[in-house]
NUBA-669989 format. One record per residue: x, y, z of N, C-alpha, C, O in turn. Coordinates in steps of 0.2 Angstrom, whole numbers, plus 5000, padded with zeros to 4 digits. Layout:
<lumfis>
XYZXYZXYZXYZ ...
</lumfis>
This chain:
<lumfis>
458339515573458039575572458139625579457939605584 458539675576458539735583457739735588457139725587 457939745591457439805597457039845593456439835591 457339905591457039955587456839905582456239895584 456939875577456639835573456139805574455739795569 456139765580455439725583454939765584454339755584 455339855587454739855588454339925585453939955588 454539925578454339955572453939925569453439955566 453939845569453639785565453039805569452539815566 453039815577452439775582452039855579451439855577 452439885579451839975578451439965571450839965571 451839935566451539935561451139875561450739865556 451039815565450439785565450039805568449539805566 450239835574449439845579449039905577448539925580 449439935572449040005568448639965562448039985560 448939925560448539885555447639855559447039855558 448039835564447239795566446739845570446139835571 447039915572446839965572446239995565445640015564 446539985562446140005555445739985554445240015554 446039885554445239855552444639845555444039845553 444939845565444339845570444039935569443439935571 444239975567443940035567443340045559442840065558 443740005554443339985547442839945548442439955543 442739905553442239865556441739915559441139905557 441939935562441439995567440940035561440340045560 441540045558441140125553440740075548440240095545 440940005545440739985539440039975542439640005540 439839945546439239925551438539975549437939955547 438740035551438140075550437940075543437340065541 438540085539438340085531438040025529437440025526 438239955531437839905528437239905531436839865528 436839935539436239945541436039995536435639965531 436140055535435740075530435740075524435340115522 436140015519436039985512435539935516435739895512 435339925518434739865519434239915520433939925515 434039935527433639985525433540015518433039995515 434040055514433540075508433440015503433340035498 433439955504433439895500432539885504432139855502 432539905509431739885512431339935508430839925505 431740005510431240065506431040045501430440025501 431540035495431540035488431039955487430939945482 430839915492430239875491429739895493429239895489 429739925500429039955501428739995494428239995492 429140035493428840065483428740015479428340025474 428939965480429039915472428039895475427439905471 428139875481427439845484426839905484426239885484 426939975485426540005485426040025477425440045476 426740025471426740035464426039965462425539955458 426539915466426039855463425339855467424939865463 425239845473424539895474423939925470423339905469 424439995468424140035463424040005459423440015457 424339955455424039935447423639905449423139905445 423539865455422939785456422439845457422239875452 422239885463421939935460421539975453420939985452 422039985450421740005444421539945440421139975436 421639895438421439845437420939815440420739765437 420539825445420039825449419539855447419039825446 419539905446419339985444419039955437418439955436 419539945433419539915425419039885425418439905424 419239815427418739775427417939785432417639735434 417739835434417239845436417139905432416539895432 417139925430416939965423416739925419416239935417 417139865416416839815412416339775412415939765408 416239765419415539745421415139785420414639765416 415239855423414639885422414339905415413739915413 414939895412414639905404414439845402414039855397 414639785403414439735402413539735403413139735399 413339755411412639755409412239815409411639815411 412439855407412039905404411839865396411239865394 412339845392412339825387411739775387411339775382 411739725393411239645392410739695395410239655394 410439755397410039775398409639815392409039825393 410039825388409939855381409739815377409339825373 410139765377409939695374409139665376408739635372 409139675380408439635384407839705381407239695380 408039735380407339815380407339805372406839805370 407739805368407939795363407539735358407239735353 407539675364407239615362406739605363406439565359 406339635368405639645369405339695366404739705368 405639725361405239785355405139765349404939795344 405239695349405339655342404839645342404639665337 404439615345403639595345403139655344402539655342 403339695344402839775344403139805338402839865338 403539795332403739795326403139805321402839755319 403039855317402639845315402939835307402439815303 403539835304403839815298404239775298404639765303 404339755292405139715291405739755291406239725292 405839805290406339855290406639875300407239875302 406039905302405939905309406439855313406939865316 406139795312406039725313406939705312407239695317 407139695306408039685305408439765306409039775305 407939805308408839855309408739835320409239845323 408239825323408339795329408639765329409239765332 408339695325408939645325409639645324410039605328 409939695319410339695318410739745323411339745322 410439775330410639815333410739745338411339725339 410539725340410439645346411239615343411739615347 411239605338411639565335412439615337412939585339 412439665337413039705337413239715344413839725345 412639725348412739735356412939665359413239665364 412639585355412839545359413439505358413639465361 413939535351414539555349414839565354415139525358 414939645355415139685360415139645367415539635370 414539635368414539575375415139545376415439545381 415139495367415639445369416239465370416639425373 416539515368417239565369417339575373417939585374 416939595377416839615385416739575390416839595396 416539515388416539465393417339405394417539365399 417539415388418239415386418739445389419239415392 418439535389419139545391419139565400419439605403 418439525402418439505410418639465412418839465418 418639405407418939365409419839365413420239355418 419839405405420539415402420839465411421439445413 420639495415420639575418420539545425420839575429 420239475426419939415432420739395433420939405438 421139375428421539325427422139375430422539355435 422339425427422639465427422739495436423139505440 422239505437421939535445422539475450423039475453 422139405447422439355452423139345451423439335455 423339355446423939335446424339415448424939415448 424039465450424339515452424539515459425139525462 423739485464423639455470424139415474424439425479 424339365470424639325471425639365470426039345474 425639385467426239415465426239465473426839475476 425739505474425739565477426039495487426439505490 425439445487425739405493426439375495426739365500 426739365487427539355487427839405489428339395493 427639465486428039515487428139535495428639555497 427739535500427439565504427739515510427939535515 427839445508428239395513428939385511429139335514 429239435506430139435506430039505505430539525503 429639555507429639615511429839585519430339615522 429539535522429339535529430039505529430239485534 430339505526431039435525431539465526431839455531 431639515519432239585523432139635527432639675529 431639635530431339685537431739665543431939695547 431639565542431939535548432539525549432839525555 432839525541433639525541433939595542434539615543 433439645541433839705541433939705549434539705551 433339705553433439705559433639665565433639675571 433939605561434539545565435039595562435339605567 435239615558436039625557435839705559436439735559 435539735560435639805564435739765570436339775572 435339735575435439715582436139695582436539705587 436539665577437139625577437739675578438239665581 437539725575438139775575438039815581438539835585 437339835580437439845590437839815595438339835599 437539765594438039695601438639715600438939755604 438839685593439739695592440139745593440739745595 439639815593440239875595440539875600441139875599 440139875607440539915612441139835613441539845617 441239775611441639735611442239765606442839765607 441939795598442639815594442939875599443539875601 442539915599442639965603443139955612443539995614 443139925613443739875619444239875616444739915618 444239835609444739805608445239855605445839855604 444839905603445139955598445739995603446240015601 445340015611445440055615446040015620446440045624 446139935618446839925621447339915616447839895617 447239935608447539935604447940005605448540005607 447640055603447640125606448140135611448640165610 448140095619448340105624449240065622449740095624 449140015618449639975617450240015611450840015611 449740045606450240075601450440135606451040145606 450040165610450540225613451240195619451740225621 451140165620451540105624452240105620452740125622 452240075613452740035609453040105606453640115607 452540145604452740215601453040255605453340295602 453240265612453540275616454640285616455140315618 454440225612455240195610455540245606456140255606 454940285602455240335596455540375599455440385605 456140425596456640455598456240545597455840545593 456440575600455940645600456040675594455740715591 456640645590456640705583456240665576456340685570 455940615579455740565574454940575574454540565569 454840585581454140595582453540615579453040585578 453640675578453440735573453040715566452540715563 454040695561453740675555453340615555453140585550 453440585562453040515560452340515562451940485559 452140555567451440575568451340635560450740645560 451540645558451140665550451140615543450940625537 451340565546451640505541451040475544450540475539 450840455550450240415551449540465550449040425549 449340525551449040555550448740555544448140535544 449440565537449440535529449240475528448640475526 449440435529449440355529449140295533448840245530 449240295539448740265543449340225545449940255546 449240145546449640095546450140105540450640085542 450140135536450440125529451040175531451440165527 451240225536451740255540452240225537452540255532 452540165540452940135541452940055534452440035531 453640035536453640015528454139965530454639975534 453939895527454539845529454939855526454839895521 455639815527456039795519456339725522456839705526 455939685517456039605516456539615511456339625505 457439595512457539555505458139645504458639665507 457739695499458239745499458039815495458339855493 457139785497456739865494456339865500456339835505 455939945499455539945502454839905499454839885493 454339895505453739865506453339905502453039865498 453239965502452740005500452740025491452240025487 453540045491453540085485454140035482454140035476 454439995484454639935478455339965478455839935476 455540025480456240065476456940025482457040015488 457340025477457739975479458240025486458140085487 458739985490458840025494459640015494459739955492 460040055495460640045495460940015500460740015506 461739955498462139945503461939965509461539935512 462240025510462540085518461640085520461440065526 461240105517460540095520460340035523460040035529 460439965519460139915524460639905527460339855530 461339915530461739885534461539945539461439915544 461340005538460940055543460440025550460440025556 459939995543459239985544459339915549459139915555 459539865548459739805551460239815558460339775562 460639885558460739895565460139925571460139925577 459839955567459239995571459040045569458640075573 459440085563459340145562458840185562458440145563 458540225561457840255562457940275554458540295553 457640265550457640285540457140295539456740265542 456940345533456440345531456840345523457340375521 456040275520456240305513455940375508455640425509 456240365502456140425498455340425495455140465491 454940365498454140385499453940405504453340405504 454140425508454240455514454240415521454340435526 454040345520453840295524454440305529455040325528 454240265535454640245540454740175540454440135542 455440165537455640085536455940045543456340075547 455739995541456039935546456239875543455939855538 456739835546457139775543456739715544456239725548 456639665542456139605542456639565540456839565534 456939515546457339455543457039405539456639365542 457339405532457139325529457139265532457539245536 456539235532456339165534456939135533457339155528 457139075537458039045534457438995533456838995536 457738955528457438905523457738825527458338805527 457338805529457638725532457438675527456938655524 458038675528458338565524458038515525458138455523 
</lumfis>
């Protein structure tokens, strides 16, 4: 591989790790705030379930209350039986006793029924509240994480930087221009190998006089506008 060739290869590597260390950077904050609103969107799920055990509290203490107004009605009810001066008097109380202490049993029913319900909310709401404490922790190990690691990416990135201005130096003044709008366009993706006898990028085949160009060191770009470079095939051992 020429000079110019090796050192087209080195630019389009150290631009590539340029990317990924800088993709790293910027991806960091984004996964800090998909956790955060993954804590938000708990903290509502837990505040929502709250409110129901709440109104369910509420429920069932309205049911009580109504439960003994009724055994109080029943009780006043049952002590007028005796002071009855007919039989008529006499079975429509009774039949009133009878219908309140119905109603009793549906209401003592459905306290049960509103008891069962409460605790099994309780318990739901203590779960929730300890894989609340769970992604709080992890949100805040892996924010600390990205913290630490930056000003290390950030090093590495700034002797990649130093290193690609180094290697890109080699480029000839009239090449400089479209290639700094090709990396502007493109990124790493600038430049473009040719393994074999297409280009890397767009696949489009390349003529004779082009790779015997390319393989001397000539500076080409392809018809995707890429800046290509030669890539000797691996020789194959016996």
């Amino acid at each position: 591989m020429t000079a110019i060739n090796s050192g087209l290869k080195e630019i389009h590597d150290l631009r590539e790790k340029l990317e990924q260390l800088t993709s790293q950077i910027e991806k960091g904050p984004r996964q800090v705030q998909a956790r955060q609103k993954n804590v938000d969107s708990k903290k509502l799920e837990l505040e929502s379930l709250r409110s129901k055990l709440k109104h369910l509290k509420v429920g069932s203490e309205q049911k009580n209350l109504q439960l003994k107004s009724y055994e109080g009605r029943i009780h006043d009810l049952e002590g007028k039986l005796n002071s009855v001066s007919s039989n008529r008097e006499y079975d429509a109380l009774g039949n009133q006793i009878a219908a309140d202490k119905m109603a009793n049993s549906v209401l003592e029913d459905e306290i049960i029924e509103a008891l069962e319900g409460i605790d099994k909310m309780q318990s739901e709401i203590v779960a929730f509240e300890n894989e609340l404490i769970t992604v709080e922790l992890e949100r805040t190990a892996f924010g600390n994480t990205v913290t630490q690691k930056e000003p290390e990416l950030r090093r590495q990135i700034e002797e990649l930087q130093t290193r690609v201005s180094d290697v890109e130096s080699m480029l000839p003044a009239e090449i400089v221009l479209p290639y700094r709008r090709l990396v502007q366009a493109y990124g790493a993706r600038a430049l473009a190998p040719v393994n074999g006898k297409s280009c890397g990028e767009c696949y489009v085949g390349l003529t004779a006089q082009s790779l015997v160009e390319l393989k001397s060191g000539r500076f080409k770009f392809c018809t995707c506008g890429r800046l290509m470079y030669f890539v000797e095939s691996p020789t194959a051992t016996l």
